[in-house]
PADREN-819932 format. One record per residue (C-alpha): residue number from 1; residue in one letter; chain; x, y, z. Coordinates in Angstrom, 1 decimal, m for minus. Each point is the difference from the previous one (the first is absolute). Last residue first. Layout:
- i | aa | ch | X | Y | Z
- NUM | A | A | X | Y | Z
...
//
This chain:
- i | aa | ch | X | Y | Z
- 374 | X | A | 12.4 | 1.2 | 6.3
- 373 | X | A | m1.6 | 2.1 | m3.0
- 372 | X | A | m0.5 | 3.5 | 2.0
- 371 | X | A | m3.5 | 1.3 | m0.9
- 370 | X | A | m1.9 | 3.6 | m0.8
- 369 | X | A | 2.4 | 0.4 | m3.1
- 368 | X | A | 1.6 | 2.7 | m1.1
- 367 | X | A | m0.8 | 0.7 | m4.0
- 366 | X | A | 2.3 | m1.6 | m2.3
- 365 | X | A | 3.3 | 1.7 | m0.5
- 364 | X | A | 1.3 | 1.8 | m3.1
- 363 | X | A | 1.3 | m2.4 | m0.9
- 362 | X | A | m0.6 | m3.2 | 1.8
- 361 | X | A | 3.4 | m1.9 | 1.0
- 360 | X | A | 1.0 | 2.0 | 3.0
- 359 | X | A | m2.1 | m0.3 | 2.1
- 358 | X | A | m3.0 | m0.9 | 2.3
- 357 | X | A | m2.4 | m1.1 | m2.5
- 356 | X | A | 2.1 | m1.5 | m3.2
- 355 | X | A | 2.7 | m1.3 | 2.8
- 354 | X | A | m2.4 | m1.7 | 1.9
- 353 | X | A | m1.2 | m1.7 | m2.6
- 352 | X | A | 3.3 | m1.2 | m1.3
- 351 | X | A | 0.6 | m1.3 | 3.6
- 350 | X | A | m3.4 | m1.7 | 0.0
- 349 | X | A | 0.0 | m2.0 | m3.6
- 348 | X | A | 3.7 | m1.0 | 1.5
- 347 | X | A | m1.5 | m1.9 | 3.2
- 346 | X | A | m3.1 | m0.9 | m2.2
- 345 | X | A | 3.0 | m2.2 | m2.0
- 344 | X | A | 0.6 | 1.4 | m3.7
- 343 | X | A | m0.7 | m1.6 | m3.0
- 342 | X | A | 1.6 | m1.5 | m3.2
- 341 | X | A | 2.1 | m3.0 | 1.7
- 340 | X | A | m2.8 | m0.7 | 2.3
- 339 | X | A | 0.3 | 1.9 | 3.1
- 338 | X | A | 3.2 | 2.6 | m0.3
- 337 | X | A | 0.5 | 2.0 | 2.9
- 336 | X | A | 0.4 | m2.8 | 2.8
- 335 | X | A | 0.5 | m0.4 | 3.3
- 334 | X | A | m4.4 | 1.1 | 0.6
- 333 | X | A | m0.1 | m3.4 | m2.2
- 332 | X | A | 0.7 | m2.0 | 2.8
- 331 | X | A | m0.2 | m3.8 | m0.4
- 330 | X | A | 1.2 | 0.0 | m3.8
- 329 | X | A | m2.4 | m1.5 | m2.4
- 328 | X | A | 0.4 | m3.1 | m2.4
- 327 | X | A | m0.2 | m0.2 | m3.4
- 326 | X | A | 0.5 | m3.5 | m1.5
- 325 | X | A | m3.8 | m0.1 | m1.7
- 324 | X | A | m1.2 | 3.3 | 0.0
- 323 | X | A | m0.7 | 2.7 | 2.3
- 322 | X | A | 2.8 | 1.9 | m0.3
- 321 | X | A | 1.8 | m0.9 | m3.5
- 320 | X | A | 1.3 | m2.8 | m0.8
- 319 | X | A | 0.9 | m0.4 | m3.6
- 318 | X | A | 0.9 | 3.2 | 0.1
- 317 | X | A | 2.2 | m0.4 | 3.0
- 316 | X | A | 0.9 | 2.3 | 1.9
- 315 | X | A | 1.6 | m0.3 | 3.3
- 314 | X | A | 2.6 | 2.6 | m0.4
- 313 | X | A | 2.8 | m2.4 | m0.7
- 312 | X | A | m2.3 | m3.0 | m1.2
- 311 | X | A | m3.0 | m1.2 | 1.8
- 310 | X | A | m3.6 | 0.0 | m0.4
- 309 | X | A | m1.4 | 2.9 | 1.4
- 308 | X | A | m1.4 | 1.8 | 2.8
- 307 | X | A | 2.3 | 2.7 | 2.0
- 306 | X | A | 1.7 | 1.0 | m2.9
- 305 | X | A | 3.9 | 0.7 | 0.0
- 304 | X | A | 0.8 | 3.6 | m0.6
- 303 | X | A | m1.1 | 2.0 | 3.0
- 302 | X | A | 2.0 | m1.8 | 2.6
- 301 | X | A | m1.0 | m2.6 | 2.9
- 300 | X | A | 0.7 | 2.8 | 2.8
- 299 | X | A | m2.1 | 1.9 | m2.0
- 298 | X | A | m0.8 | 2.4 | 3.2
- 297 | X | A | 0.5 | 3.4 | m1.7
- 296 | X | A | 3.5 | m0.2 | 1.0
- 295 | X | A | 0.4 | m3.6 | m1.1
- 294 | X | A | m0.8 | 0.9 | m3.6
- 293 | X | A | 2.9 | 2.8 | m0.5
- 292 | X | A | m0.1 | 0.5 | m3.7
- 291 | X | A | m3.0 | m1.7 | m1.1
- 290 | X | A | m1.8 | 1.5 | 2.9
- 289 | X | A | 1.5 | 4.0 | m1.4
- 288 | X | A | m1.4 | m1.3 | m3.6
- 287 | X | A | m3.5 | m0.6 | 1.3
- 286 | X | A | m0.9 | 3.6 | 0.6
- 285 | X | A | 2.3 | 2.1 | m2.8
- 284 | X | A | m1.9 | m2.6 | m2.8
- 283 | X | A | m3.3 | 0.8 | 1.4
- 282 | X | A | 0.5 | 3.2 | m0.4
- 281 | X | A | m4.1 | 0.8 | 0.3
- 280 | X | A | m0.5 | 3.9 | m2.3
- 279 | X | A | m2.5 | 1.7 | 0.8
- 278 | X | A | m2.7 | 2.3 | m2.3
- 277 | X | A | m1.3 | 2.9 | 1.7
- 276 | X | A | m3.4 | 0.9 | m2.6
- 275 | X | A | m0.8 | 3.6 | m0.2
- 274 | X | A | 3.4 | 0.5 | m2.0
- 273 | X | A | m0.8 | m2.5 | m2.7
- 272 | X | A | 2.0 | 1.0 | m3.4
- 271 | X | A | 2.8 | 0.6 | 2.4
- 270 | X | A | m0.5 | m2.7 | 1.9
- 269 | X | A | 0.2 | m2.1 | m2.9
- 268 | X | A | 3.2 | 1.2 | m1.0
- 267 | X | A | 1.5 | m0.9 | 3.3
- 266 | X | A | m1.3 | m3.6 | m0.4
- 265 | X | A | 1.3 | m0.7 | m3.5
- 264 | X | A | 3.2 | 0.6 | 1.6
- 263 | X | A | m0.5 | m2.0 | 2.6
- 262 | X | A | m1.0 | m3.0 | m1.9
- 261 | X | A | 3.2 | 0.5 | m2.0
- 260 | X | A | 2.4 | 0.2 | 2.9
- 259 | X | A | m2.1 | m3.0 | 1.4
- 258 | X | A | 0.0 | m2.4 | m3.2
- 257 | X | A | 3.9 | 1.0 | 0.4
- 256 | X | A | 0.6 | m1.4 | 2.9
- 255 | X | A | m2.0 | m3.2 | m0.5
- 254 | X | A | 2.9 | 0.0 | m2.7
- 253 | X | A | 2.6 | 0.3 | 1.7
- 252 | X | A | m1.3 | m2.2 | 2.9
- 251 | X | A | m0.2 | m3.1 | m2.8
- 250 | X | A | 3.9 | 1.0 | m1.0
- 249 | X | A | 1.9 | 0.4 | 3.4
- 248 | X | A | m1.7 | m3.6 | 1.1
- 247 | X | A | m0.6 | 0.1 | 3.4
- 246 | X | A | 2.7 | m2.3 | 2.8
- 245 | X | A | m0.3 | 3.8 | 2.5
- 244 | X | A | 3.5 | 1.1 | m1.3
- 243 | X | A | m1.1 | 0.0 | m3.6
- 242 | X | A | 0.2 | m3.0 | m2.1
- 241 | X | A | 1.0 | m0.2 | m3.8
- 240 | X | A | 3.5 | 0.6 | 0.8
- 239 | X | A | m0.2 | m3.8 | 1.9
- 238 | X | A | m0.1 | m1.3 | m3.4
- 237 | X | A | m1.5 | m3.5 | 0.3
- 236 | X | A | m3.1 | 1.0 | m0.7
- 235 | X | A | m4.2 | m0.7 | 1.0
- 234 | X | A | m2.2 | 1.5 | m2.5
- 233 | X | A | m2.7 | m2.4 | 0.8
- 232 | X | A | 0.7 | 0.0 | 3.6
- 231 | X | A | 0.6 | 2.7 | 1.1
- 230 | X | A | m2.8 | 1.7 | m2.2
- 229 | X | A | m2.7 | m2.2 | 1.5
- 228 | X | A | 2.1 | 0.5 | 3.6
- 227 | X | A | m0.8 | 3.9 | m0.3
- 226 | X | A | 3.2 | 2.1 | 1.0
- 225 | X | A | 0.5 | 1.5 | m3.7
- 224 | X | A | m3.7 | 0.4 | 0.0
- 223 | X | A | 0.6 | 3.2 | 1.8
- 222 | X | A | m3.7 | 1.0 | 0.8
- 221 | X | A | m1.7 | 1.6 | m3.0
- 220 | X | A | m1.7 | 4.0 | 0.8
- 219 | X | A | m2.8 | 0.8 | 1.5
- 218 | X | A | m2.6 | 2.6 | m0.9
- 217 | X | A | m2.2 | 1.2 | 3.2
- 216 | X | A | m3.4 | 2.5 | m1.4
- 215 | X | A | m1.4 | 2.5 | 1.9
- 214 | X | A | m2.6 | 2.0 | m2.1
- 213 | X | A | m2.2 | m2.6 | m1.5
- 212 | X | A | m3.1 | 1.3 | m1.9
- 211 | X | A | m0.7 | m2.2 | m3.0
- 210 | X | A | 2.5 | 2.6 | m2.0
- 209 | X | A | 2.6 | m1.2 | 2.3
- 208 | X | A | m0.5 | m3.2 | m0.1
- 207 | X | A | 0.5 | 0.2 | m3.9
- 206 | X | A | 2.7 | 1.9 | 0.3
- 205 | X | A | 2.0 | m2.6 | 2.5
- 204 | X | A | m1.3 | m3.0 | m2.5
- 203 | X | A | 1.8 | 2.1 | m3.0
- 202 | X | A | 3.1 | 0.6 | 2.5
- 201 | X | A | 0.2 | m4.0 | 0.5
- 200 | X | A | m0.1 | m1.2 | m3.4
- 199 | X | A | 2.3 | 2.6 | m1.1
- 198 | X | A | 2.4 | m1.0 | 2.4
- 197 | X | A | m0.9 | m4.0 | m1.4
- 196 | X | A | 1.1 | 1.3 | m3.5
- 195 | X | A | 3.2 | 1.8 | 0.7
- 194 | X | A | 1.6 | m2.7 | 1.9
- 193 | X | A | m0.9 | m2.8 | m2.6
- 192 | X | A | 3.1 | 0.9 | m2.0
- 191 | X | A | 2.1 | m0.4 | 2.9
- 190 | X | A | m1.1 | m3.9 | 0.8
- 189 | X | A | 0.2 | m1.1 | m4.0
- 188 | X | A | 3.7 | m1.4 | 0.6
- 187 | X | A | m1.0 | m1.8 | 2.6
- 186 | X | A | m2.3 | m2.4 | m1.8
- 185 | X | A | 0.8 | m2.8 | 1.8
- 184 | X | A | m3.8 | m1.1 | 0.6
- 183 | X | A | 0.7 | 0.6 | 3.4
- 182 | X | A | 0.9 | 3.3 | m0.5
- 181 | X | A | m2.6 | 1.2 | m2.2
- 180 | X | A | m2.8 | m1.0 | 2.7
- 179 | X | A | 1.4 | 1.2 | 2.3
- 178 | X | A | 1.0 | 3.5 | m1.2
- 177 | X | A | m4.3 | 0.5 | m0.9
- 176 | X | A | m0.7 | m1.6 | 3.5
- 175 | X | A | 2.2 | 2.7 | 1.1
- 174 | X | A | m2.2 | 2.6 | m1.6
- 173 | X | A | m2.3 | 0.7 | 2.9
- 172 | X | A | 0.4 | 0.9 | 3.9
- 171 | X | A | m2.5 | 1.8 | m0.3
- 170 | X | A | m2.0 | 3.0 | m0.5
- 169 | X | A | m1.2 | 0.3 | 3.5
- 168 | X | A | m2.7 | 2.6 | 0.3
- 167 | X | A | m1.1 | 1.3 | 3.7
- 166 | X | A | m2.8 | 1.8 | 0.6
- 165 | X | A | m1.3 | 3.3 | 1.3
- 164 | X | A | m0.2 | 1.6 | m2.6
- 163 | X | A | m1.3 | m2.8 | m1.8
- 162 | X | A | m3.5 | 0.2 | 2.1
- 161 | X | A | m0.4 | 3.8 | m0.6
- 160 | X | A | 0.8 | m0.2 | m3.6
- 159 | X | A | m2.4 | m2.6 | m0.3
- 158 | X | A | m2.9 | 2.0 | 1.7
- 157 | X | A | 0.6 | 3.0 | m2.2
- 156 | X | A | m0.3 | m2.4 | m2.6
- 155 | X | A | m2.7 | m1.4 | 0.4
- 154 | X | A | m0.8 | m3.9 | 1.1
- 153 | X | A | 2.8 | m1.7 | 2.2
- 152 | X | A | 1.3 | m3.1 | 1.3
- 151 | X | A | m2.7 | m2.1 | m2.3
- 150 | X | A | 0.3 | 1.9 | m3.1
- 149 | X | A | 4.3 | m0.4 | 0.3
- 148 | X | A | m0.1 | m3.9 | m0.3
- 147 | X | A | m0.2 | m0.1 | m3.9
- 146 | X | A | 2.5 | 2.9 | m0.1
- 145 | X | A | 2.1 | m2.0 | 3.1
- 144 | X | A | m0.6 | m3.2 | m2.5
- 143 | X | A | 1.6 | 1.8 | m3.3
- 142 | X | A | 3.6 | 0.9 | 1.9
- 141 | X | A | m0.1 | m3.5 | 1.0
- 140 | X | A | 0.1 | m1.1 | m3.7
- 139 | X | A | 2.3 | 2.9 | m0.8
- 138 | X | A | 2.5 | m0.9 | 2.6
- 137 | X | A | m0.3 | m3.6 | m1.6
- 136 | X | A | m2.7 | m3.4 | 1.0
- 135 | X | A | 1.4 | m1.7 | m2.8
- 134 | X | A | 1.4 | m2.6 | 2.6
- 133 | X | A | 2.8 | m2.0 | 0.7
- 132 | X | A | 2.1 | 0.3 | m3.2
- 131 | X | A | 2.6 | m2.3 | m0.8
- 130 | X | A | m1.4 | m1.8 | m3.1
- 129 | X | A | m0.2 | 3.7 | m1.2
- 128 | X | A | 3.0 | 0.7 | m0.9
- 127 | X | A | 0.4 | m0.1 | m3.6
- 126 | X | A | 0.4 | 3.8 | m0.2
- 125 | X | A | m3.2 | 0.3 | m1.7
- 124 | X | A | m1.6 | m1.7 | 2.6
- 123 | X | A | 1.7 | 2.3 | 2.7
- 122 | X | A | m0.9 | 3.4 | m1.3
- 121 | X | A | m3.6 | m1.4 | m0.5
- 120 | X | A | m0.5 | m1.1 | 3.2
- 119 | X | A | 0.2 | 4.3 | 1.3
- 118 | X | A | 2.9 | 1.2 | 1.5
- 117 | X | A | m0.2 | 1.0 | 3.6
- 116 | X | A | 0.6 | m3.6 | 0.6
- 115 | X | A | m2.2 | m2.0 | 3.1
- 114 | X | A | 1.5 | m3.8 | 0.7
- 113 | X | A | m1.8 | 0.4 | 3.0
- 112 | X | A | m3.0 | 2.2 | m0.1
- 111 | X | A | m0.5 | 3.7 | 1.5
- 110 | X | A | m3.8 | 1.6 | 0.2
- 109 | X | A | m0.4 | 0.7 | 3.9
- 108 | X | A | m2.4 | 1.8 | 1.7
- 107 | X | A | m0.6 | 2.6 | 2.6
- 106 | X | A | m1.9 | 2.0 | 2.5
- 105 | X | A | m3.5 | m0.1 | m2.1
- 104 | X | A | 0.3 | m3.5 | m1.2
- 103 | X | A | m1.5 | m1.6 | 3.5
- 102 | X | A | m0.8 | m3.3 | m1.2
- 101 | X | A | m4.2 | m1.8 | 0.3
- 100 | X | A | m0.6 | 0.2 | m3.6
- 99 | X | A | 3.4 | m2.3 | m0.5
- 98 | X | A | 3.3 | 0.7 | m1.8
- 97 | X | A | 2.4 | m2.7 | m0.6
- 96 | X | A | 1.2 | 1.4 | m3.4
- 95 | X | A | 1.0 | 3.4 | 1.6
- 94 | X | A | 2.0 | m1.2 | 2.9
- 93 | X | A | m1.2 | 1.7 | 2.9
- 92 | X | A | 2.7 | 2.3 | 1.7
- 91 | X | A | 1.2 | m0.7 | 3.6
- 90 | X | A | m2.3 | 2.3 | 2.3
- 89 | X | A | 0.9 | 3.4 | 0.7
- 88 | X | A | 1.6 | 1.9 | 2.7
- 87 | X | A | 2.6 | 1.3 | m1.8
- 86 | X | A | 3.2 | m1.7 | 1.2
- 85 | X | A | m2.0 | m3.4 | m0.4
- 84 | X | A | m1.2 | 1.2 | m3.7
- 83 | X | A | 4.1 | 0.3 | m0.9
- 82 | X | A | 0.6 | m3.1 | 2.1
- 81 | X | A | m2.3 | m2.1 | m2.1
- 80 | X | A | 1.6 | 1.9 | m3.2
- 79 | X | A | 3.4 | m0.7 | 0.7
- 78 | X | A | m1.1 | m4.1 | 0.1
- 77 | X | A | m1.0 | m1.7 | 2.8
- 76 | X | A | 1.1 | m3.9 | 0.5
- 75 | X | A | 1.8 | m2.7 | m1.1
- 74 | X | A | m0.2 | 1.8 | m3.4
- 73 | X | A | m1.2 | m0.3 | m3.3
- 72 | X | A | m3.6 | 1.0 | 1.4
- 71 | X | A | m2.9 | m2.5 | m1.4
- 70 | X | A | m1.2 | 0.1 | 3.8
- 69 | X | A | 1.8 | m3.3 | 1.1
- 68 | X | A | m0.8 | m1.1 | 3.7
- 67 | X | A | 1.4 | 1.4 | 3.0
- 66 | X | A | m0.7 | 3.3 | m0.7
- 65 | X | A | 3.3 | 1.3 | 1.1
- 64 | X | A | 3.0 | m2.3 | m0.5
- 63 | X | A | m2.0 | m2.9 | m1.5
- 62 | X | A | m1.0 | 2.0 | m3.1
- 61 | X | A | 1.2 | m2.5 | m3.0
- 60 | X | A | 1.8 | m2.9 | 1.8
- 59 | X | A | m2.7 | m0.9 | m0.7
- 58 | X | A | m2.5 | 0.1 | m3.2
- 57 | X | A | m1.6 | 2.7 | m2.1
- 56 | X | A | 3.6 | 1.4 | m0.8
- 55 | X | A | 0.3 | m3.6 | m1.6
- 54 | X | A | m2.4 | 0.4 | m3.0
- 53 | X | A | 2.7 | 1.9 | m2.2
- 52 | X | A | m0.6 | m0.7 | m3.4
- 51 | X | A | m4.1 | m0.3 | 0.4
- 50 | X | A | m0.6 | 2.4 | 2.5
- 49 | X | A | m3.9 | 0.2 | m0.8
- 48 | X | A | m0.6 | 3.8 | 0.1
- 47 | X | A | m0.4 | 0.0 | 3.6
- 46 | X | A | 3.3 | m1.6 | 0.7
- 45 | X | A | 1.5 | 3.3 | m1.9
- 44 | X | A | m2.4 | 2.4 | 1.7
- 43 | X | A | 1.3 | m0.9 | 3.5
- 42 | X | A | 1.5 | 2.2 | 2.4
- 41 | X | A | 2.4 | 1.3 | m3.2
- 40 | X | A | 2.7 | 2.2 | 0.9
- 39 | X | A | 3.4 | m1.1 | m0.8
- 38 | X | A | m1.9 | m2.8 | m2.6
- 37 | X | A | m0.7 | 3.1 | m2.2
- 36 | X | A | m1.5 | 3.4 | 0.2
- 35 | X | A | m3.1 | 2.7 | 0.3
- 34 | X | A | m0.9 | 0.8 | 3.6
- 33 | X | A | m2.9 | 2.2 | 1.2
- 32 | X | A | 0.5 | 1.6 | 3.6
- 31 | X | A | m3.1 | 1.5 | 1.8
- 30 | X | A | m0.4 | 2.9 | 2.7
- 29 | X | A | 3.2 | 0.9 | m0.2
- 28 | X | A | 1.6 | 2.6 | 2.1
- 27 | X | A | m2.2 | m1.1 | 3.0
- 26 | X | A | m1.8 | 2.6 | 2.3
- 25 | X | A | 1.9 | 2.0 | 2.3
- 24 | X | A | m1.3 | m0.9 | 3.5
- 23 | X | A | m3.4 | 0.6 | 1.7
- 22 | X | A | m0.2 | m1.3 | 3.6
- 21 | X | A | 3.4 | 1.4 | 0.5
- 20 | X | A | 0.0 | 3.1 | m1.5
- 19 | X | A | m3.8 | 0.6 | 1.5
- 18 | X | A | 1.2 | m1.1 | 3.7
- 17 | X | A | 2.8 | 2.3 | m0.7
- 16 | X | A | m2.1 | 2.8 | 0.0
- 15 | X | A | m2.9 | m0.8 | 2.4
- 14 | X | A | 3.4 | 0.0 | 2.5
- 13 | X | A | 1.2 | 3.5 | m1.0
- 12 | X | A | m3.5 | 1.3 | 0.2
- 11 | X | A | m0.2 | m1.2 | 3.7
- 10 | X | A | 3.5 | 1.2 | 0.9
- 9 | X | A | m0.6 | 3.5 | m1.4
- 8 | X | A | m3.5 | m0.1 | 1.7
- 7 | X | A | 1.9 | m1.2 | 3.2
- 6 | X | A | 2.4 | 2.8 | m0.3
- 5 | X | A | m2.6 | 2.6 | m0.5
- 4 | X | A | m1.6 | m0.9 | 2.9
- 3 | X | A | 2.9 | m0.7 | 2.2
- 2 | X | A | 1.1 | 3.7 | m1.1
- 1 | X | A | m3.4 | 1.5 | 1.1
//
């Protein structure tokens, strides 16, 4: 009787792991939808024509990863491409590109090079608009996931369904709006356009939000203080300008406070929205520790001087920017942080991923991933 009852035990026992292990925990996300800029765009900005910046269509655009350029202003994968890795989900589809034939239901992306959360208009009447890249604004991409949204889902109960169990990334945005300022020298003007592109952003956040979105990831400016554009443009002779990592004190000021007041206007949105979790990416707390100790994260070549470029004392040149005439890439951008002056190396896209997923810099934190990213 007691071998009976024990092999029973052991019997049930065994059918009972089998079933964990045959049946895991389904995926936290079932879909990831990405609104942005040139830090996250797989290729909406060469779709729309590219005309200012044709060279991200071209080598040395790409040849890390893909091994040919993918419209990605990177060498590689971008936070996003190991944010749907981590989840088990394909790399997003750029929006413009879409075909008949392309899986939208687990994903797609809407972010453009050049992007500003403000819309053209700010920037035309602020005599800026020779430096645009694109129109195509947070409110512009806002309107193609509305256009898009009939063909993911039909009622609502079935939308709310879908977007609970989706992923929302508002961003980055609003450095393109800094940018864009700064090279035209209007630094004085940087502050005041603070409050403006925050508002941007939280009115995209609520209008996701009352399209069904529930978990939505908000990231903040990286420390363009330790950007080679800014290093070199603004470059000084006052060493007191400099911080202990060769940034400039001022330029990381202010990204600073973009994110104080981005965060702000975040914590009163979840309290006007507590059935949606909305995250916070610190993008600026990820990449500053490889700006300030490079070689420990494996930048034995540093994290201020750009891998591809065309010369000069962080090897940019804008006159020669990666990709054009008198540019010339580096032979192993995983050394690297910095890739072209403006963007990061794959190598630094994937340590600021990791980061967002597996701590500390989302908060609160994203859902656990299924996947490790190697």
């Amino acid at each position: 009787m007691k071998i009976y009852i024990l092999l029973v035990i052991t019997s049930f026992t065994f059918g009972f792991l089998e079933k964990v292990v045959s049946n895991p925990s389904p995926r936290p996300y079932k879909a990831i939808f990405n609104l942005g800029d040139s830090l996250s765009d797989t290729g909406n900005f060469l779709a729309s024509g590219a005309i200012l910046f044709p060279v991200i269509g071209k080598p040395p655009y790409g040849q890390t990863f893909f091994k040919r350029a993918t419209g990605r202003c990177s060498d590689g994968r971008l936070m996003i491409d190991f944010i749907a890795e981590a989840y088990e989900l394909p790399y997003l589809p750029p929006y413009l590109a879409l075909t008949k034939d392309k899986d939208i239901q687990r994903g797609v992306n809407f972010a453009v090079a050049g992007a500003t959360a403000l819309d053209a208009k700010f920037f035309i009447e602020a005599g800026l608009a020779k430096y645009l890249w694109t129109n195509n604004s947070l409110s512009i991409q806002l309107g193609w996931f509305k256009k898009l949204k009939p063909s993911l889902c039909t009622t609502k109960q079935d939308c709310d369904s879908y977007f609970k169990r989706s992923l929302f990334l508002v961003g980055e945005i609003g450095g393109n709006d800094y940018n864009y300022a700064a090279i035209a020298g209007n630094i004085t003007q940087l502050q005041a356009t603070v409050p403006p592109v925050v508002e941007a952003i939280t009115a995209a956040i609520n209008e996701l939000i009352a399209e069904g979105a529930r978990e939505l990831l908000v990231p903040g400016n990286f420390p363009i203080g330790c950007s080679a554009l800014y290093l070199t443009l603004f470059r000084s002779e006052n060493k007191e300008d400099y911080d202990d990592s060769g940034c400039l004190k001022t330029f990381n000021g202010f990204a600073e406070y973009h994110n104080k007041e981005l965060k702000l206007a975040l914590e009163t949105l979840r309290k006007k929205n507590p059935h949606a979790r909305i995250l916070y990416a610190d993008y600026y707390g990820a990449a500053k520790r490889f700006f300030h100790a490079p070689g420990h994260h494996g930048f034995t070549n540093g994290a201020l001087r750009a891998c591809c470029g065309g010369g000069g004392p962080y090897n940019f040149n804008i006159s020669a920017r990666c990709g054009h005439t008198g540019s010339k890439a580096c032979a192993d951008p995983s050394t690297y942080a910095n890739w072209d002056g403006i963007h990061l190396t794959e190598a630094a896209y994937r340590y600021i991923a990791k980061g967002l997923i597996y701590g500390p810099f989302s908060y609160p934190p994203l859902k656990i991933s299924p996947n490790k990213i190697a």
